[in-house]
C-alpha positions as CSV (number, residue, x, y, z in Angstrom):
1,X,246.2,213.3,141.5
2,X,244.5,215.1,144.5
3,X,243.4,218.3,142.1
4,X,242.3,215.9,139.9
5,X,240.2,214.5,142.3
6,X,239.3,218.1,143.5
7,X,238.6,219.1,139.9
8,X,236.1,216.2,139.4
9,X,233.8,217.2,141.7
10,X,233.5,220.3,140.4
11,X,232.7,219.4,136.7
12,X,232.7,216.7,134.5
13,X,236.0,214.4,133.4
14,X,236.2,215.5,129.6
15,X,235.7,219.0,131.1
16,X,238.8,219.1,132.8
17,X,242.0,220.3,130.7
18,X,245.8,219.5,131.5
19,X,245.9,222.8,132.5
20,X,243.3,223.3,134.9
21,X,245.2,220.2,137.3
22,X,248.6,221.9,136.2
23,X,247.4,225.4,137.6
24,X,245.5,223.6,140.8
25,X,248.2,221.6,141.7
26,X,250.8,224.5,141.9
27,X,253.3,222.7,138.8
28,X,254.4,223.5,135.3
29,X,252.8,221.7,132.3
30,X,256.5,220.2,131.9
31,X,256.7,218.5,135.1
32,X,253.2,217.6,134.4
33,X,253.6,215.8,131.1
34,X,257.1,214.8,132.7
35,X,254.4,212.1,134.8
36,X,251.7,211.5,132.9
37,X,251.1,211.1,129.4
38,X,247.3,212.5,129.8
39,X,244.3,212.9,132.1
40,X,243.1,209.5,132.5
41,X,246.6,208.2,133.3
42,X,246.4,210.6,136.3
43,X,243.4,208.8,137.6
44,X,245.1,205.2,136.9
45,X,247.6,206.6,139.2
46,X,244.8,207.3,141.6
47,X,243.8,204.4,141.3
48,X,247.1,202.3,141.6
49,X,247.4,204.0,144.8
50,X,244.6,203.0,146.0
51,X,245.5,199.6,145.2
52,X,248.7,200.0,147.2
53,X,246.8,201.4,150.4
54,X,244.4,198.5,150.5
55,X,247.4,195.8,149.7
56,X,249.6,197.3,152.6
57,X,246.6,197.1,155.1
58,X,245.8,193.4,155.1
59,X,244.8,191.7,158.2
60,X,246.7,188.4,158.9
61,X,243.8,187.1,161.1
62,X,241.9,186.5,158.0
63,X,243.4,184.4,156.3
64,X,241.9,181.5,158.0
65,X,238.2,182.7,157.1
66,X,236.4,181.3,154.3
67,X,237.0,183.0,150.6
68,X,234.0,185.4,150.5
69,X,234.8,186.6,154.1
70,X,238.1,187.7,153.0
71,X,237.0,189.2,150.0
72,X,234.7,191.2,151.4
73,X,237.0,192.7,154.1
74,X,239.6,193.3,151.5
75,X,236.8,195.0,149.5
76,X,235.6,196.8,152.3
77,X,239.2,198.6,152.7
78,X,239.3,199.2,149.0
79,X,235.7,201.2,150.0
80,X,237.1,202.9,152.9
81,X,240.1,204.1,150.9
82,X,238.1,205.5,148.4
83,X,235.8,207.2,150.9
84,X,237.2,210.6,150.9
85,X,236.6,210.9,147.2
86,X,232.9,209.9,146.7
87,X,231.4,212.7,145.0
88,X,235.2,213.0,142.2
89,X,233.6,209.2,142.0
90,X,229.9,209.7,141.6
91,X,231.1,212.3,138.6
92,X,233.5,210.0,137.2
93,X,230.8,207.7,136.7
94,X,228.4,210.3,135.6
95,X,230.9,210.7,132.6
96,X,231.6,206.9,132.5
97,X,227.5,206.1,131.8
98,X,227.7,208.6,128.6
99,X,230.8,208.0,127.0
100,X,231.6,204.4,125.9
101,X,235.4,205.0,125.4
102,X,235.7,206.2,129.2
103,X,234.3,203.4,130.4
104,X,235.6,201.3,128.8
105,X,238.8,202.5,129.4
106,X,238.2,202.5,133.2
107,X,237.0,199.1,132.8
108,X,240.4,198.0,131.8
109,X,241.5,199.8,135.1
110,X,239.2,198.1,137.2
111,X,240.2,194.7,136.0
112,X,243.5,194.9,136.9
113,X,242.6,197.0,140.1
114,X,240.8,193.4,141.2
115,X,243.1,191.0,139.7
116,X,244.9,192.7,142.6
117,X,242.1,192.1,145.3
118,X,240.8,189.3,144.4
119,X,244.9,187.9,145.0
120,X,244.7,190.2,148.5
121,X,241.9,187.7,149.1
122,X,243.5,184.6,148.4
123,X,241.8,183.3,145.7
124,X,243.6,182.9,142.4
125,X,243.4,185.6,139.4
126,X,245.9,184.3,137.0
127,X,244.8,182.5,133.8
128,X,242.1,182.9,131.7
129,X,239.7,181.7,134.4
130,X,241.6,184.7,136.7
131,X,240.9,187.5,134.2
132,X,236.8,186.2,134.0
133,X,236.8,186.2,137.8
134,X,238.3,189.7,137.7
135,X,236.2,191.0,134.8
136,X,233.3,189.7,136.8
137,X,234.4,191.6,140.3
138,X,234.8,194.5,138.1
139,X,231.3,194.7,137.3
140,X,229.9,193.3,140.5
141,X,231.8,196.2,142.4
142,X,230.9,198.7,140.0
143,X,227.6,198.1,140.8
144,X,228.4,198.6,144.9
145,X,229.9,201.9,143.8
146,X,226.3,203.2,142.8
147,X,225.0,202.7,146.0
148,X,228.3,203.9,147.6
149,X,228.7,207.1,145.6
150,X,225.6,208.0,147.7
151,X,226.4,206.4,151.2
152,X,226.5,209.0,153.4
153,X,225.1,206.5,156.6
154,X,228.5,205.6,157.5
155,X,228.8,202.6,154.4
156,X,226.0,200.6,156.2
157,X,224.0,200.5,153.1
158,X,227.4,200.0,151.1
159,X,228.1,197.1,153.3
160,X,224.4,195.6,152.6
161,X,225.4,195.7,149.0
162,X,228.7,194.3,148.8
163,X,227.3,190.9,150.7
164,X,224.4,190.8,148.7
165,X,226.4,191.2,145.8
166,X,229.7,188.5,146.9
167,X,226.5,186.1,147.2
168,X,225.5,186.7,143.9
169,X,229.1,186.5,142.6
170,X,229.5,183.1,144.7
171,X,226.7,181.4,143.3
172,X,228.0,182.6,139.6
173,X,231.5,181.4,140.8
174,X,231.0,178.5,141.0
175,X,229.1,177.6,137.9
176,X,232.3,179.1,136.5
177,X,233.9,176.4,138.2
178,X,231.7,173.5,136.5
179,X,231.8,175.3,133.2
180,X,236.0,175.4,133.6
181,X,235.7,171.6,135.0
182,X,234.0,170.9,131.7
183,X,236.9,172.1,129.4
184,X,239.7,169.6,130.0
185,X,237.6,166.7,129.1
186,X,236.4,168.3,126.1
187,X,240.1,168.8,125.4
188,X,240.8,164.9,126.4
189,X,237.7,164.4,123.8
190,X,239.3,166.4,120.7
191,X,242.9,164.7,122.0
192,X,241.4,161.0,121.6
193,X,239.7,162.2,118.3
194,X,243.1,163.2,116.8
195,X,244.9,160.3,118.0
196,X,241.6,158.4,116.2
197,X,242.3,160.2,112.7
198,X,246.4,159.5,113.0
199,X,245.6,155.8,113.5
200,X,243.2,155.9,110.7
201,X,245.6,157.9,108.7
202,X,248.6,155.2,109.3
């Protein structure tokens, strides 16, 4: 995982071969291939470690601050966590905005990665209302991660973005929430309806 990362910010993601991360990470190709099935499963491991760093670091004296407080702290220590690897990132994403596959690819990672946050936060990702809110984040912190990648003021601009951008994701949250408040009773609706047709039917 860490010549990966090394690799990446030296050239481009569909530049780098199997061989290149089994040669600069001191291994054989069969201990290699024994972990991971190809290059972009190496980075999901990255990136499932990251998860694990930011997961293990929570702060029990937020749990009585309001949702977007707590997001934003567990955000901020996903940020912090990925800090020493901002320029493998910045090329990543360099790959990511030309190839549609890759990105969408790490899109899927990104998903789950804040299914996992959003859940460090407190605030529910299960469901199909869970995966929107997480689909959502995912593109909301994508976005941060341009302005991270080139953050070298100590994340104070990084920071600026992430609360501009958790405002922007509350005020879409909750129309989510009127939009999902809407369904049952359209379901109640289509129930009554049915129940309308069997009486008709009998």
């Amino acid at each position: 995982m860490a010549a990966l990362m090394e690799l990446l910010t030296e050239k481009r993601f569909e530049q780098i071969g199997l061989s290149e991360i089994s040669e600069r990470a001191n291994i054989s190709l069969a201990d290699l291939r024994n972990e991971f099935n190809s290059t972009l499963a190496i980075f999901a491991a990255q990136v499932k470690e990251t998860d694990r760093k930011v997961l293990a670091g929570g702060d029990a004296d937020m749990a009585e601050e309001p949702a977007r407080e707590r997001l934003f702290d567990v955000l901020m220590r996903r940020l912090e966590a990925m800090t020493p690897h901002r320029a493998a990132l910045k090329s990543l994403m360099r790959s990511a905005s030309c190839n549609p596959p890759l990105a969408l690819a790490l899109n899927g990672l990104a998903v789950n990665s804040q299914q996992w946050m959003l859940t460090a936060a407190g605030i529910t990702a299960s469901g199909p209302k869970g995966m929107v809110r997480a689909q959502g984040m995912a593109v909301l912190f994508g976005r941060v991660l341009r302005v991270f990648v080139d953050d070298e003021d100590d994340n104070a601009r990084t920071m600026a973005a992430l609360d501009r951008a958790l405002a922007r994701g509350q005020r879409w949250a909750g129309f989510l929430d009127d939009v999902c408040a809407f369904v049952p009773r359209f379901g109640r609706r289509r129930r009554r309806r049915r129940d309308d047709d069997e009486a008709y039917a009998a």
